[in-house]
N, C-alpha and C positions, 0 to 999 in steps of 0.2 A: 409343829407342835412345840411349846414351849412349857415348863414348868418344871419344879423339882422333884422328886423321889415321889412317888404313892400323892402324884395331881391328879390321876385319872388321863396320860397322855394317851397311855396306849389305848386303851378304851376308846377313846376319840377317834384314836388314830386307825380304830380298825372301824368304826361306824363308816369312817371315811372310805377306807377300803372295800366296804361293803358294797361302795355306792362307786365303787369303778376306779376309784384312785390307787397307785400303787401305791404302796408302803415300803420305806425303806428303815430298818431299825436297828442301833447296834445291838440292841440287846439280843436280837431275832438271831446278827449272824454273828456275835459269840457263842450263843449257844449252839446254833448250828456247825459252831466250828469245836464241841464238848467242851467247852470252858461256860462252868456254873458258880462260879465265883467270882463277885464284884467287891471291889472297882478292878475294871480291866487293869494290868500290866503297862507300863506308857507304850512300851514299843509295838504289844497289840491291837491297842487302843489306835495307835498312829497307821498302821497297818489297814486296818477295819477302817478307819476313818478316809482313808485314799480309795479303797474299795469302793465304799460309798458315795463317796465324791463321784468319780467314774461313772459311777451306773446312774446316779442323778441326772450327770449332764448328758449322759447318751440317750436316757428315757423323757429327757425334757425334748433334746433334738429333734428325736423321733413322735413329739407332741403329747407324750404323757403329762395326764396330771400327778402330782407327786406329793405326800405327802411324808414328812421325816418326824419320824418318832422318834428323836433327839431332845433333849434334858434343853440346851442352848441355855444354859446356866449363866454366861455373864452377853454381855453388850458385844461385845467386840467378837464372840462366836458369832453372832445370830449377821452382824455389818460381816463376816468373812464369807457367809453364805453368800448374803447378798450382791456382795462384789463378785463371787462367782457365776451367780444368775446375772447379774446386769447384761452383761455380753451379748447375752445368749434371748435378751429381751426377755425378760422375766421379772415382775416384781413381784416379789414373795409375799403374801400374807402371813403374818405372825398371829397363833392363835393360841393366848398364853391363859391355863389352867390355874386361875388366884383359888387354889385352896386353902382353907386353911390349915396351918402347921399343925395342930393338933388331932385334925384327920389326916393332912399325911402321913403325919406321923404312925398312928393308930392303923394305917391301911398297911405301911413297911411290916408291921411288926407282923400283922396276920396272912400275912404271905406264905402262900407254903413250900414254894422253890421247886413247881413243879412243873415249870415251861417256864417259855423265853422269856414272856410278860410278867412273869412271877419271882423275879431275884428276890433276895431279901439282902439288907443292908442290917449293920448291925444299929441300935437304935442309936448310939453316940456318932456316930458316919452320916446317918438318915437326918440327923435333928440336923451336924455340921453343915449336909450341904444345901439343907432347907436355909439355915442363917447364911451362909452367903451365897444363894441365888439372887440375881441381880432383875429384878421387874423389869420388861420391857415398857418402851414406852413410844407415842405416838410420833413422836419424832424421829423414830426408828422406820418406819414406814406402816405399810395398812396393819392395823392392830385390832382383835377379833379377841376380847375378853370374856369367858367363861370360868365360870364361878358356881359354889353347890347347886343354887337356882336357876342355871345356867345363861346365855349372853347378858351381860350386865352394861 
């Protein structure tokens, strides 16, 4: 999953789940670890984020499909994945959430902060890191666009 703040990732990301894919989410095991305020801390951020790494590649090993309910905000996250899968034969699809900013925006704010998928961001944080999320792009590898009307 790819997209900034209130895309609809997790939404996707659990339709996917539904349908037999694991889910891997920081937002799922911050809060599972009582931390309800974002943006993560860097060092738990870094933390969480090796965690996750970890259980990616053990659940790919072992033939899961996977899906990461991760933001992958700029180019060079989403190429760090992917050099992690390459090894391991995996090429990743990217399935990046083009909403627009004034429904994500609109979606952060009505959040009520009361589970994992529900942080709320303050609206100057939410808008910030909608302006610099970085759009994946086809040259990145398989790229699977959805948008309000969905795949576009």
């Amino acid at each position: 999953m790819c997209g900034p703040a209130g895309s609809g990732k997790s939404t996707v990301a659990r339709e996917l789940e539904a349908k037999g894919m694991t889910r891997l989410s920081f937002d799922r095991e911050a809060w599972r670890r009582g931390i309800h305020v974002m943006p993560l801390p860097t060092d738990v951020h870094e933390e969480i984020e090796r965690e996750l790494r970890d259980r990616l590649v053990a659940l790919v090993e072992a033939g899961a499909d996977v899906v990461l309910d991760f933001s992958f905000w700029s180019r060079r996250s989403r190429l760090a994945y992917r050099d992690l899968l390459r090894p391991l034969g995996v090429v990743p699809e990217t399935i990046y959430l083009a909403t627009p900013r004034a429904i994500a925006l609109e979606r952060m704010q009505a959040r009520g902060h009361e589970h994992a998928d529900d942080y709320a961001l303050a609206v100057d944080l939410a808008a910030e890191y909608f302006d610099h999320f970085e759009p994946p792009t086809a040259d990145e590898g398989p790229l699977t666009v959805l948008g309000a009307a969905g795949p576009q």
